[in-house]
PyMOL commands that place a pseudoatom at each C-alpha (Angstrom):
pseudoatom trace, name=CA, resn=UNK, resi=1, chain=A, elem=C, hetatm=0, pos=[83.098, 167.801, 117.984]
pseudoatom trace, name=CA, resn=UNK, resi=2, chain=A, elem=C, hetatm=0, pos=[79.722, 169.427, 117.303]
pseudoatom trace, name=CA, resn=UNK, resi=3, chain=A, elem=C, hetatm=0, pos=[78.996, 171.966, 119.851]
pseudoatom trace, name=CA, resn=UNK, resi=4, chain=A, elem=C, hetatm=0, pos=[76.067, 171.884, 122.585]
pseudoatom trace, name=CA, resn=UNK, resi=5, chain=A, elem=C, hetatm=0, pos=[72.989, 174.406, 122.353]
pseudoatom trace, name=CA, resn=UNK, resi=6, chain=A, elem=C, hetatm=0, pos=[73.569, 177.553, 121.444]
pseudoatom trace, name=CA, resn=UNK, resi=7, chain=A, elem=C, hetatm=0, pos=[71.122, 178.903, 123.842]
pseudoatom trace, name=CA, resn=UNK, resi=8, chain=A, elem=C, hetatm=0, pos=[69.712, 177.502, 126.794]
pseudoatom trace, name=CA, resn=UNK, resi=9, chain=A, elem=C, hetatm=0, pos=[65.966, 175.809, 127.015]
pseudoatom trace, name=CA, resn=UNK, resi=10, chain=A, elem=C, hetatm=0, pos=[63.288, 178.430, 127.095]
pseudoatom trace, name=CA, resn=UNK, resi=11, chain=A, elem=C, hetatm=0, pos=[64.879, 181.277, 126.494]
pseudoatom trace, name=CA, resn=UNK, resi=12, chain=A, elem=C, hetatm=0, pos=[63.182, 183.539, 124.436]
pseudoatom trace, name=CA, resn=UNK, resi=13, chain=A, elem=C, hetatm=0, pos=[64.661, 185.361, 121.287]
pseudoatom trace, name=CA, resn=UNK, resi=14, chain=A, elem=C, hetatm=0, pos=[63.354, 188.402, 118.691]
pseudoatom trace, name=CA, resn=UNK, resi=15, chain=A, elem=C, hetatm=0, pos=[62.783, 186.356, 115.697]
pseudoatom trace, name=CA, resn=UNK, resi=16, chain=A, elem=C, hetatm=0, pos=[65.189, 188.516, 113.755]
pseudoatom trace, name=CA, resn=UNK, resi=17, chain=A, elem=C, hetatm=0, pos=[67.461, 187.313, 116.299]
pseudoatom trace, name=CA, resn=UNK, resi=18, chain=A, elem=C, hetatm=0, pos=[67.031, 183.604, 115.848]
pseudoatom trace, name=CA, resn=UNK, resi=19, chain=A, elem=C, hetatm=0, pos=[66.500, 183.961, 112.062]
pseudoatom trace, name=CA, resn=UNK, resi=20, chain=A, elem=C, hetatm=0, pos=[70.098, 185.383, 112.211]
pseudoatom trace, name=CA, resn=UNK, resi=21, chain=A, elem=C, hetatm=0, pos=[71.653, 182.820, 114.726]
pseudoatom trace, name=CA, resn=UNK, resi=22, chain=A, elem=C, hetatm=0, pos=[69.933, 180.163, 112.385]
pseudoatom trace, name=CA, resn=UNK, resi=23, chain=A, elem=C, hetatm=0, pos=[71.209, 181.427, 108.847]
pseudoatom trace, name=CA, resn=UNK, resi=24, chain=A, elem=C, hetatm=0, pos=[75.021, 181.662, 110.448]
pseudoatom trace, name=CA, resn=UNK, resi=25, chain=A, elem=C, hetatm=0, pos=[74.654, 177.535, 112.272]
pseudoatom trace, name=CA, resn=UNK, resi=26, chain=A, elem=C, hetatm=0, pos=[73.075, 176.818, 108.228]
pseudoatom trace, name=CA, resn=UNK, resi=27, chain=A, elem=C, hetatm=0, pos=[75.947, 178.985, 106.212]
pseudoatom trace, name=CA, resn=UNK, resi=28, chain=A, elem=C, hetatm=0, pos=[78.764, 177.408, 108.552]
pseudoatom trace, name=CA, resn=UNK, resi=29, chain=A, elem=C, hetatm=0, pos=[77.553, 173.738, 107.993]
pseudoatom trace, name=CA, resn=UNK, resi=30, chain=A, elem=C, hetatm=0, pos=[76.792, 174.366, 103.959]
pseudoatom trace, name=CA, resn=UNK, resi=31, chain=A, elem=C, hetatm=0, pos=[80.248, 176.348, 103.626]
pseudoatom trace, name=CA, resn=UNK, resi=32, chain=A, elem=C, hetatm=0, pos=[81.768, 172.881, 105.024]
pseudoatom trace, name=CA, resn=UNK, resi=33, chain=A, elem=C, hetatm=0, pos=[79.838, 171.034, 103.075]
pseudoatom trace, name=CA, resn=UNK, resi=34, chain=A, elem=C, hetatm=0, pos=[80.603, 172.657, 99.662]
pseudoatom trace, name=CA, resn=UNK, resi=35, chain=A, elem=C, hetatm=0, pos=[84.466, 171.820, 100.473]
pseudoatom trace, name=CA, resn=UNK, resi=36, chain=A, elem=C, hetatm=0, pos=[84.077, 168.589, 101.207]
pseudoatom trace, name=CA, resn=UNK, resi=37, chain=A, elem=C, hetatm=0, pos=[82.315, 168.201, 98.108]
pseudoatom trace, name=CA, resn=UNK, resi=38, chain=A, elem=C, hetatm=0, pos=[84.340, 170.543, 95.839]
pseudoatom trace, name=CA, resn=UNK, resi=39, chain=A, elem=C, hetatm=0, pos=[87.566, 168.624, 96.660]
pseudoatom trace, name=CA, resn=UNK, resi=40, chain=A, elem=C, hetatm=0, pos=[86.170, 165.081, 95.516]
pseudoatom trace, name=CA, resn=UNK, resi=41, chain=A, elem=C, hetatm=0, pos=[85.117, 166.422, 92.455]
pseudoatom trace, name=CA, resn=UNK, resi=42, chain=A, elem=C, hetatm=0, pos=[84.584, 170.260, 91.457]
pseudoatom trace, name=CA, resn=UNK, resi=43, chain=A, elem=C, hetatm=0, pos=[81.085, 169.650, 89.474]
pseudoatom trace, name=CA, resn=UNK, resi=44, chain=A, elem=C, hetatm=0, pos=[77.281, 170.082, 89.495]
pseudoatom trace, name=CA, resn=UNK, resi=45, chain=A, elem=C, hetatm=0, pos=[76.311, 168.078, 92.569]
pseudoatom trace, name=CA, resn=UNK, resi=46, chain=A, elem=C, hetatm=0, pos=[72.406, 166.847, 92.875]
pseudoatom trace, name=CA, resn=UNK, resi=47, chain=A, elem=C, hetatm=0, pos=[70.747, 167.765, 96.160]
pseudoatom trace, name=CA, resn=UNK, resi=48, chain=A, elem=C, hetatm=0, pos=[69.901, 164.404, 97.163]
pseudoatom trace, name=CA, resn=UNK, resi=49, chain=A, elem=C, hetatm=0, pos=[65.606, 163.996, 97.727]
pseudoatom trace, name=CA, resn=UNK, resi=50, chain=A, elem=C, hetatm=0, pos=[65.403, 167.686, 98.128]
pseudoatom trace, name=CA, resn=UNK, resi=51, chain=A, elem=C, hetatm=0, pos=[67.820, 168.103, 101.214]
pseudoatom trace, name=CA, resn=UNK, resi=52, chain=A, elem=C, hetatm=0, pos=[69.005, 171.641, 100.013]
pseudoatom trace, name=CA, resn=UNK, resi=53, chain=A, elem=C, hetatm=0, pos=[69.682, 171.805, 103.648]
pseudoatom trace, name=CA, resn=UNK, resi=54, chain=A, elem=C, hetatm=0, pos=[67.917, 175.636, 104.856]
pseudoatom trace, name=CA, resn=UNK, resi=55, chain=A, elem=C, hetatm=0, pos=[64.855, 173.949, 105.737]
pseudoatom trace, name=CA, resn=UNK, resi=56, chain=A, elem=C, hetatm=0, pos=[65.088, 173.635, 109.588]
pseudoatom trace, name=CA, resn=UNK, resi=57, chain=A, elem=C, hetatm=0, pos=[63.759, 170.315, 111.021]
pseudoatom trace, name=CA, resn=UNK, resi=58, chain=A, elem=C, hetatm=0, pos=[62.542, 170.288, 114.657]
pseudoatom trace, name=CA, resn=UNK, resi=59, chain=A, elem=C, hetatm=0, pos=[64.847, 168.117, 117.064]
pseudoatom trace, name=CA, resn=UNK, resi=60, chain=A, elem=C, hetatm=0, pos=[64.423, 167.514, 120.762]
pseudoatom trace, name=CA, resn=UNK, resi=61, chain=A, elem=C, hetatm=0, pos=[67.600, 168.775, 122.793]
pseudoatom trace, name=CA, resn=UNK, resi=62, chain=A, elem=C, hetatm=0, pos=[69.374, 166.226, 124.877]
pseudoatom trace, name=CA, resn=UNK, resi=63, chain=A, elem=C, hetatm=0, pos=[67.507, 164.477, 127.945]
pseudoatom trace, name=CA, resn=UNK, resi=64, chain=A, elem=C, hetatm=0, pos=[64.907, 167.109, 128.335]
pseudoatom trace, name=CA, resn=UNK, resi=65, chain=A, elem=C, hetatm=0, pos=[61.055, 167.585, 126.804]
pseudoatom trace, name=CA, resn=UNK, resi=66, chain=A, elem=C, hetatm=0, pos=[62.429, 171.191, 124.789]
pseudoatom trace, name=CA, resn=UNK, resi=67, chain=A, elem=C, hetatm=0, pos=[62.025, 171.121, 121.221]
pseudoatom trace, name=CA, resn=UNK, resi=68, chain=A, elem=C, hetatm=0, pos=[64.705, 173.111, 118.874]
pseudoatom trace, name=CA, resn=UNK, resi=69, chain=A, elem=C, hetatm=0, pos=[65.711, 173.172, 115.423]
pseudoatom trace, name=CA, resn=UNK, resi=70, chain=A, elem=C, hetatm=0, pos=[68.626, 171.827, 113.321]
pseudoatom trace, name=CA, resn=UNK, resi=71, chain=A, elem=C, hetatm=0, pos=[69.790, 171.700, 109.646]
pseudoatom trace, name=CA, resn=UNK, resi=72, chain=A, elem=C, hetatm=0, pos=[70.466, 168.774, 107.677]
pseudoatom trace, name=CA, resn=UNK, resi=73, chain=A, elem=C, hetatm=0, pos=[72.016, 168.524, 104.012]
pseudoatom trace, name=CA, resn=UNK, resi=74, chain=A, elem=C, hetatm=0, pos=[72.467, 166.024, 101.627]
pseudoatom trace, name=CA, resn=UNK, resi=75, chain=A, elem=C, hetatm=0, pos=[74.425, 166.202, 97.963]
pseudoatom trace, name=CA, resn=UNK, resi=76, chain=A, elem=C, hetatm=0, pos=[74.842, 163.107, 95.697]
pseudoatom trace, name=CA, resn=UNK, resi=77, chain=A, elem=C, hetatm=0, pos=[76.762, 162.216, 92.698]
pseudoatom trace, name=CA, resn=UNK, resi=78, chain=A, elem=C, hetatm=0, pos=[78.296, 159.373, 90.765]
pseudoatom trace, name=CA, resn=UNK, resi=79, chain=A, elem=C, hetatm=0, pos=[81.688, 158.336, 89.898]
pseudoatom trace, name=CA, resn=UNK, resi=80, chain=A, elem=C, hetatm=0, pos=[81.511, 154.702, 88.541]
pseudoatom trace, name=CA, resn=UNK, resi=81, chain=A, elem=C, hetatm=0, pos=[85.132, 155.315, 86.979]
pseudoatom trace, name=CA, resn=UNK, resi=82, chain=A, elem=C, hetatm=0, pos=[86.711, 156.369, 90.502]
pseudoatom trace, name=CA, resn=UNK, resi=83, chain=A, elem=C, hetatm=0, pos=[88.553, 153.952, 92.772]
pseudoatom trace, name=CA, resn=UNK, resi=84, chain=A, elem=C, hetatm=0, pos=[86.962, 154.288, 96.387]
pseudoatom trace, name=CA, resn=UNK, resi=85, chain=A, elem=C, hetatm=0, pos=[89.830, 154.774, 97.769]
pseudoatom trace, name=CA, resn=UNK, resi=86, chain=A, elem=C, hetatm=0, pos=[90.748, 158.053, 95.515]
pseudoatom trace, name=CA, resn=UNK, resi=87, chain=A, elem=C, hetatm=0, pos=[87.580, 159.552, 96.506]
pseudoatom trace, name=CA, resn=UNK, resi=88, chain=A, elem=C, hetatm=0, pos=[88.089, 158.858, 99.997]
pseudoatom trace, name=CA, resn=UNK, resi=89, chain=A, elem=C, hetatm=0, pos=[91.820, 160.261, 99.964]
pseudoatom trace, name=CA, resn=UNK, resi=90, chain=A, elem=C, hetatm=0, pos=[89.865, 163.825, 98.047]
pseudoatom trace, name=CA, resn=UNK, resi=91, chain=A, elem=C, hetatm=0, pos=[87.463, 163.630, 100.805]
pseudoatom trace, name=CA, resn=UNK, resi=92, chain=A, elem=C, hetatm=0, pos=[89.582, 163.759, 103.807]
pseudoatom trace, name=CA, resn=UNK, resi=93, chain=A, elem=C, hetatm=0, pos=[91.997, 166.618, 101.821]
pseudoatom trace, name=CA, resn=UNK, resi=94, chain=A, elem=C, hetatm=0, pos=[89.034, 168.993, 101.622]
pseudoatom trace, name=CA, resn=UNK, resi=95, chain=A, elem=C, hetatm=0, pos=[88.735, 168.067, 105.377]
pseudoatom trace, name=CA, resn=UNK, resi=96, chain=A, elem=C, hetatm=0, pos=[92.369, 168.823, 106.111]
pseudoatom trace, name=CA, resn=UNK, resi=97, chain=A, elem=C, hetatm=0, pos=[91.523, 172.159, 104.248]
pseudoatom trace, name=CA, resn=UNK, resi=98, chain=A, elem=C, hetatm=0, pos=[88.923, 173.239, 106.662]
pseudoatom trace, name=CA, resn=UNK, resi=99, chain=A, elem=C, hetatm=0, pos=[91.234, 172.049, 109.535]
pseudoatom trace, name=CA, resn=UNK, resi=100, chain=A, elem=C, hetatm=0, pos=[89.701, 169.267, 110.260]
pseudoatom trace, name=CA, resn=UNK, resi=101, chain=A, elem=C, hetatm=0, pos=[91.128, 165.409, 110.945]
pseudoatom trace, name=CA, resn=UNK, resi=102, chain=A, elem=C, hetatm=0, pos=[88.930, 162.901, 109.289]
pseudoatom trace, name=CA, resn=UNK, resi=103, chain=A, elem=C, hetatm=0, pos=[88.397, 159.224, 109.945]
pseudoatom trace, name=CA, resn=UNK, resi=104, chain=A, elem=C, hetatm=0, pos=[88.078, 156.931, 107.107]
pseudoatom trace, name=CA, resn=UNK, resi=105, chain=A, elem=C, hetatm=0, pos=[85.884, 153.689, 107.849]
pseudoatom trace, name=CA, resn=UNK, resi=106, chain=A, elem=C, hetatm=0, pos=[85.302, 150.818, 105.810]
pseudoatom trace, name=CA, resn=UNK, resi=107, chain=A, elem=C, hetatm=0, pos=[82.333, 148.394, 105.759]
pseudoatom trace, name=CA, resn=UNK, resi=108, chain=A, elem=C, hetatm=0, pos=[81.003, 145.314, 104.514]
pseudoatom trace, name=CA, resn=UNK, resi=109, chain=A, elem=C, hetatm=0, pos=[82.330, 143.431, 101.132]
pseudoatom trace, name=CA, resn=UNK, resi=110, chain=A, elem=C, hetatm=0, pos=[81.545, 142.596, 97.495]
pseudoatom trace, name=CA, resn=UNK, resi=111, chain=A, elem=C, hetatm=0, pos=[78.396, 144.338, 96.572]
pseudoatom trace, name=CA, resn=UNK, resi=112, chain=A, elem=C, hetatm=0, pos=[77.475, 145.488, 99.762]
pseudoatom trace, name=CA, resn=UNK, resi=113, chain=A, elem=C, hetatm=0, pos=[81.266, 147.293, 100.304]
pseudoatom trace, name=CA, resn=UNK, resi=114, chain=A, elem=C, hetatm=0, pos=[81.003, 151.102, 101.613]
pseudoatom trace, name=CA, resn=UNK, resi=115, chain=A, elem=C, hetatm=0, pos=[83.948, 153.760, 102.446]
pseudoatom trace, name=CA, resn=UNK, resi=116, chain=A, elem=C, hetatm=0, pos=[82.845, 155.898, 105.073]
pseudoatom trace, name=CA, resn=UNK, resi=117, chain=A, elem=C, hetatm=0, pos=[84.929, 159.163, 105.444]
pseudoatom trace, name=CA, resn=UNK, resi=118, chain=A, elem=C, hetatm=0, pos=[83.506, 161.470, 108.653]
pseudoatom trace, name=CA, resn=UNK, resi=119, chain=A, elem=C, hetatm=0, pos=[84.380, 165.163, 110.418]
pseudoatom trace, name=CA, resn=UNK, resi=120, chain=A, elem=C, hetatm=0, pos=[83.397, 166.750, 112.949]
pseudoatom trace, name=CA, resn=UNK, resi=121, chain=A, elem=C, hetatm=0, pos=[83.962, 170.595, 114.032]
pseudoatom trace, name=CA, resn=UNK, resi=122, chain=A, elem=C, hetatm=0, pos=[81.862, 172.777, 116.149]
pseudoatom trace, name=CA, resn=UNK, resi=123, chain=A, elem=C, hetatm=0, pos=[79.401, 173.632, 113.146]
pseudoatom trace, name=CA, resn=UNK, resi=124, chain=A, elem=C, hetatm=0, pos=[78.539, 169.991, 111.916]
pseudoatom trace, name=CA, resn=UNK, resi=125, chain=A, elem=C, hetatm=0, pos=[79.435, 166.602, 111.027]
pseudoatom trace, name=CA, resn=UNK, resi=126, chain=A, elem=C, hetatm=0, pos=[80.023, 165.674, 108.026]
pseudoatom trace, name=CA, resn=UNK, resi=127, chain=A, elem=C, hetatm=0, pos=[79.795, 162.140, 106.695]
pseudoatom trace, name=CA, resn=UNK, resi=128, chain=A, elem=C, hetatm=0, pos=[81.028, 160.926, 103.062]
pseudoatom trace, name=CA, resn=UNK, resi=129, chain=A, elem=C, hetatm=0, pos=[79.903, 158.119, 102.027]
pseudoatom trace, name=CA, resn=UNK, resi=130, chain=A, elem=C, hetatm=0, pos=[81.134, 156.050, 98.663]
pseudoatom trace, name=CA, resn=UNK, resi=131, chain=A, elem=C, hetatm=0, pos=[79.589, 152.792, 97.395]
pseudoatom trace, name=CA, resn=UNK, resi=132, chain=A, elem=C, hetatm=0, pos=[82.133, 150.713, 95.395]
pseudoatom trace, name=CA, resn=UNK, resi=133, chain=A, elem=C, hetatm=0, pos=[79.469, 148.808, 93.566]
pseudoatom trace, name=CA, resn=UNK, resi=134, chain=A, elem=C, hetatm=0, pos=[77.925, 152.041, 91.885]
pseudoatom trace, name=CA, resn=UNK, resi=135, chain=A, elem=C, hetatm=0, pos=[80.037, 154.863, 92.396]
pseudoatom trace, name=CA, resn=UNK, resi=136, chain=A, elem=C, hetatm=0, pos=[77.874, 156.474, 94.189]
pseudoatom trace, name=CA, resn=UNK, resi=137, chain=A, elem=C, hetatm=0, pos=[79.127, 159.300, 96.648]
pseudoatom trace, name=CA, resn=UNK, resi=138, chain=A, elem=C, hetatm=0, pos=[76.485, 160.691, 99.055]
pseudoatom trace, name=CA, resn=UNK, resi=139, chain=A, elem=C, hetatm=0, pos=[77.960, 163.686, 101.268]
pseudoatom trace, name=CA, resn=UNK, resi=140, chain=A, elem=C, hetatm=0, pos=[75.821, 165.037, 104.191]
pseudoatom trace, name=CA, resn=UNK, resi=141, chain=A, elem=C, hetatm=0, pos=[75.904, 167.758, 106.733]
pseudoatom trace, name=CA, resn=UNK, resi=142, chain=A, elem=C, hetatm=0, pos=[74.021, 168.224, 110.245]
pseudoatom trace, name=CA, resn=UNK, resi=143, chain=A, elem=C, hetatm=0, pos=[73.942, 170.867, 112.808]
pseudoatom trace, name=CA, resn=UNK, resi=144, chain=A, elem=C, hetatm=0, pos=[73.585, 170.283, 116.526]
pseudoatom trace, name=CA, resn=UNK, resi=145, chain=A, elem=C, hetatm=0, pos=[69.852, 170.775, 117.939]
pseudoatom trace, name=CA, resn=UNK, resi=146, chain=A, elem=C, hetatm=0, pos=[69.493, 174.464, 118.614]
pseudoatom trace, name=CA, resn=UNK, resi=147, chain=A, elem=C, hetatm=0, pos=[66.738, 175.885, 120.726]
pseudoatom trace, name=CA, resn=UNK, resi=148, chain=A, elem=C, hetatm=0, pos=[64.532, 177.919, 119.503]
pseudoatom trace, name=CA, resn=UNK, resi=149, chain=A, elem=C, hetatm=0, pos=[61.211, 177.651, 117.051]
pseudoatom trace, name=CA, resn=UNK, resi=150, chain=A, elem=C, hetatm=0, pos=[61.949, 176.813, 113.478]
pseudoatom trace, name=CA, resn=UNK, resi=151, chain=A, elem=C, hetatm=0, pos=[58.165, 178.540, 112.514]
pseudoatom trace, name=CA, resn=UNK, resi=152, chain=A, elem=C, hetatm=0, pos=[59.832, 181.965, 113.487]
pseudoatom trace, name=CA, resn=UNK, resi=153, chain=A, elem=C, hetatm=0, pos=[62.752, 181.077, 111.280]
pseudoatom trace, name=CA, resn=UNK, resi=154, chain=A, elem=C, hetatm=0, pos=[60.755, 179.637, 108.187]
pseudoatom trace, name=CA, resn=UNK, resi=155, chain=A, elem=C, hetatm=0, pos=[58.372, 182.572, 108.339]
pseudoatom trace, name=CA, resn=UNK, resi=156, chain=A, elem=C, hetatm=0, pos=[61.350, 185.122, 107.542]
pseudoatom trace, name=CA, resn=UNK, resi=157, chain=A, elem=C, hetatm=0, pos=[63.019, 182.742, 105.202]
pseudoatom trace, name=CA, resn=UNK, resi=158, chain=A, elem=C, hetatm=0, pos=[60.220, 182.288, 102.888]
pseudoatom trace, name=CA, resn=UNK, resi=159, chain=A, elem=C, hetatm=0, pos=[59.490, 185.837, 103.546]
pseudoatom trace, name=CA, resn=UNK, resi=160, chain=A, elem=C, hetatm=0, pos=[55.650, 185.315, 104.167]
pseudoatom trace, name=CA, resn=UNK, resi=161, chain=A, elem=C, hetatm=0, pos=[53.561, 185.131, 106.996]
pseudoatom trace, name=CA, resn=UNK, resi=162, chain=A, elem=C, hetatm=0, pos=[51.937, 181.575, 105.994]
pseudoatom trace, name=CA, resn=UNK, resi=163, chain=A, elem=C, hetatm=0, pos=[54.452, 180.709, 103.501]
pseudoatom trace, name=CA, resn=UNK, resi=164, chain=A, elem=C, hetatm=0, pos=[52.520, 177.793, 101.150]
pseudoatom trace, name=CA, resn=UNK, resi=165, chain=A, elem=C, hetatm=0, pos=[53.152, 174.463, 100.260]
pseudoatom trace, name=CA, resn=UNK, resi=166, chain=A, elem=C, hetatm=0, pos=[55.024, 174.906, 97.112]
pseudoatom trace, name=CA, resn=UNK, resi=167, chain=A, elem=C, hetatm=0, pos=[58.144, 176.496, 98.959]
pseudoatom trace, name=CA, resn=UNK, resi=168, chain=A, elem=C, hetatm=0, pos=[60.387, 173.671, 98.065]
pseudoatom trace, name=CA, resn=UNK, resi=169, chain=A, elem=C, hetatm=0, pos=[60.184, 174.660, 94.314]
pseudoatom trace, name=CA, resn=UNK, resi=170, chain=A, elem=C, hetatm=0, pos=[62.388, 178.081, 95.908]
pseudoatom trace, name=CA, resn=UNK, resi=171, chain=A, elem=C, hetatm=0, pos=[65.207, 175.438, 97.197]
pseudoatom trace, name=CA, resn=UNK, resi=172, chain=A, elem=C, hetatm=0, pos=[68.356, 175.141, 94.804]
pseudoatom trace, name=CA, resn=UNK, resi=173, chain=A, elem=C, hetatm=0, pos=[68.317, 171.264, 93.328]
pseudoatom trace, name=CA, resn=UNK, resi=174, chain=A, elem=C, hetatm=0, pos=[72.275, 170.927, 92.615]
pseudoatom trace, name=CA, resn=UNK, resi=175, chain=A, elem=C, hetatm=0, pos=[75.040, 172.952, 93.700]
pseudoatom trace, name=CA, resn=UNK, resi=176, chain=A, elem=C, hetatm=0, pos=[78.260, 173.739, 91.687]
pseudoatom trace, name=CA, resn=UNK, resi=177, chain=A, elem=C, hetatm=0, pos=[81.704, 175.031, 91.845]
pseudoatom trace, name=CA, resn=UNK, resi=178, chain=A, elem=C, hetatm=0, pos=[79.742, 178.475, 92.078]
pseudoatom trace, name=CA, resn=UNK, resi=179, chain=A, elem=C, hetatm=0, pos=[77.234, 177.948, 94.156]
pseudoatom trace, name=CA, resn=UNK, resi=180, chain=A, elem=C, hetatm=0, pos=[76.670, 179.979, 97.645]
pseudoatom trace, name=CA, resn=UNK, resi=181, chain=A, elem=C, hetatm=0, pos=[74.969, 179.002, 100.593]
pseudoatom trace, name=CA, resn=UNK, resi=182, chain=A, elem=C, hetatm=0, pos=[71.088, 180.679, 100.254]
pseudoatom trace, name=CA, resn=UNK, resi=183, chain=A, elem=C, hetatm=0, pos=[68.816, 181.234, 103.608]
pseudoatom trace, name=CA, resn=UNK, resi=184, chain=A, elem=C, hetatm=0, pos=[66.275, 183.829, 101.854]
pseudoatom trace, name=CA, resn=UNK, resi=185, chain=A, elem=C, hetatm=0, pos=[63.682, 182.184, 99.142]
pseudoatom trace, name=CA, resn=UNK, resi=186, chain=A, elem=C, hetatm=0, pos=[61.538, 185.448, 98.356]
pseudoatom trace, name=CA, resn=UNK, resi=187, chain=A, elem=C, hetatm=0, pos=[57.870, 185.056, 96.547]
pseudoatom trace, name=CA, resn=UNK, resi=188, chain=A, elem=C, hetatm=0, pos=[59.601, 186.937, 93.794]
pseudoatom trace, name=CA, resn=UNK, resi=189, chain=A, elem=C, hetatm=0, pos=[63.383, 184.419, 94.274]
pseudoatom trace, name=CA, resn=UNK, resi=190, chain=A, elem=C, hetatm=0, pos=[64.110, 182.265, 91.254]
pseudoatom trace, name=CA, resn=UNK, resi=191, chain=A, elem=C, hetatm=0, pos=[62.854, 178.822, 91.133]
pseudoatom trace, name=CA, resn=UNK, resi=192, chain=A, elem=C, hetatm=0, pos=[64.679, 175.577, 90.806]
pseudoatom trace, name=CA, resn=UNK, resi=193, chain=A, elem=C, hetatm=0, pos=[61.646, 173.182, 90.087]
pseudoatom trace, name=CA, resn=UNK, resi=194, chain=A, elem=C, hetatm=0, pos=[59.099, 172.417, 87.779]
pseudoatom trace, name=CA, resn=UNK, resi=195, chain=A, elem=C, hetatm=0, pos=[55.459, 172.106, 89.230]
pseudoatom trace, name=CA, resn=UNK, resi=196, chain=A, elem=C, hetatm=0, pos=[56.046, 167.900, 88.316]
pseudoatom trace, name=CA, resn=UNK, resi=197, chain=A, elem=C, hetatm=0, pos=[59.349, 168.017, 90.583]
pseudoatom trace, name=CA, resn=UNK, resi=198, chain=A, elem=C, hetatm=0, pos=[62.062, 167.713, 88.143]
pseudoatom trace, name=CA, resn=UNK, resi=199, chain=A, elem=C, hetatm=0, pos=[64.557, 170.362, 88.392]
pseudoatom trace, name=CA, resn=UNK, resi=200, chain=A, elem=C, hetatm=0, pos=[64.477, 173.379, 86.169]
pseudoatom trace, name=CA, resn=UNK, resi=201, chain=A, elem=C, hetatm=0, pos=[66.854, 173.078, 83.430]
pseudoatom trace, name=CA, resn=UNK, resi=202, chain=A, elem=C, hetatm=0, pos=[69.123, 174.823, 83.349]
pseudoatom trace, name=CA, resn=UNK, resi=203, chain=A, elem=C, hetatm=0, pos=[69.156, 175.561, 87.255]
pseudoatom trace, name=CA, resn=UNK, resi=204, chain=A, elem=C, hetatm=0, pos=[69.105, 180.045, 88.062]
pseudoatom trace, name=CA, resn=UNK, resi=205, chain=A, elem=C, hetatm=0, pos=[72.598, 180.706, 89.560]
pseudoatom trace, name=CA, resn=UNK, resi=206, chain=A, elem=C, hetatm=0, pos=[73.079, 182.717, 92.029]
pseudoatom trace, name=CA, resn=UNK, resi=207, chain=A, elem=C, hetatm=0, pos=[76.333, 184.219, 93.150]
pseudoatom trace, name=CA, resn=UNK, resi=208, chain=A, elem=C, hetatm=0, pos=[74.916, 186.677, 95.806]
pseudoatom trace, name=CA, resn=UNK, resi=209, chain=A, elem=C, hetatm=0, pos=[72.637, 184.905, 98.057]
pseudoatom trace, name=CA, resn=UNK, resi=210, chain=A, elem=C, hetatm=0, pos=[70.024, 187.650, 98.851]
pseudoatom trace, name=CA, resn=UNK, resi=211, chain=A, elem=C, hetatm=0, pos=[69.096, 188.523, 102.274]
pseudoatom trace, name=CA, resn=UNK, resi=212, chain=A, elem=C, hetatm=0, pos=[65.385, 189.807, 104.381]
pseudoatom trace, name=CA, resn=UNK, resi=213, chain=A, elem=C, hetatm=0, pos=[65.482, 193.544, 104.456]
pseudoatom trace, name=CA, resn=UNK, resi=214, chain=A, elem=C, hetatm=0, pos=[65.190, 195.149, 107.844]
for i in range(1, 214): cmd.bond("trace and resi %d" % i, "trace and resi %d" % (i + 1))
show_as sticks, trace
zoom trace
């Protein structure tokens, strides 16, 4: 199961600190992620409505007013010639590779027919999920609310004091067989979209994510 806090409401932490705690919860969760993802089918995978994944997202943790941070990723791809089933099976293998037991759900029938395939471990849950009618395979990722303030953390991601509107552009729009986790989107970083939104074809790889000097 996902774990609880890693630090305890209203603690305070250097922001080198927390950027650090935060790029290790992001790397863990993406790391799973790109096996899950790898073993259903080793390709280019889109990142579904721009949810590379680094981006923190402010959460509230459990019962009480505190406000943290946590990570969520989304990849999408289709395989209209792949029995659900099949997928499924590949899903819960890359699972088994990471040491983790899967549960495989289905739901509904006909057209509205979905194969749910979900793991949990201490650095996120994972959720497959396939769509008979389509093919369509969407495979997400999400941490456990963390305390502390995700402005500290996007300020040394983006590596900017008041980091501008057009960071998403910085965010990777697929990932592939070669693909590593990235936490550090420089001024001076490649860029993965177009000023319209499409995605830069083709996408800048990059095989050593870069990290903030100290």
């Amino acid at each position: 199961m996902m774990s609880s806090c890693a630090a305890t409401p209203g603690d305070e932490q250097p922001a080198a600190d927390l950027y650090t705690q935060a790029r290790e919860q992001f790397t863990a969760m993406a790391d799973e992620l790109h096996t899950v993802i790898m073993a259903i089918e080793p390709t280019e995978w889109r990142v579904d409505q721009g949810q590379y994944g680094a981006r923190p997202s402010g959460c509230q943790l459990g019962v009480s007013s505190e406000t943290g941070y946590s990570f969520t990723a989304v990849r999408a791809l289709e395989l209209p010639d792949r029995d659900a089933a099949e997928i499924a099976a590949a899903a819960s293998k890359g699972f088994a590779e990471l040491g983790i037991d899967a549960e495989t759900v289905e739901r509904g029938s006909g057209d509205a027919r979905e194969v749910t395939v979900v793991g949990e471990s201490d650095a996120a849950r994972t959720v497959v999920v396939i769509r008979p009618l389509d093919g369509r395979v969407l495979v997400s990722g999400e941490t456990a609310c963390t305390a502390g303030a995700s402005s500290d953390i996007l300020t040394t991601m983006f590596g900017e004091e008041l980091y501008p509107d057009d960071v998403w552009r910085r965010l990777p729009a697929t990932e592939g067989p070669l693909s590593v986790p990235q936490f550090f989107f420089p001024p001076d970083g490649p860029i993965y979209y177009n000023e319209d939104g499409t995605p830069v074809q083709p996408q800048p790889v990059v095989t050593d994510a870069p990290v903030p000097s100290r």
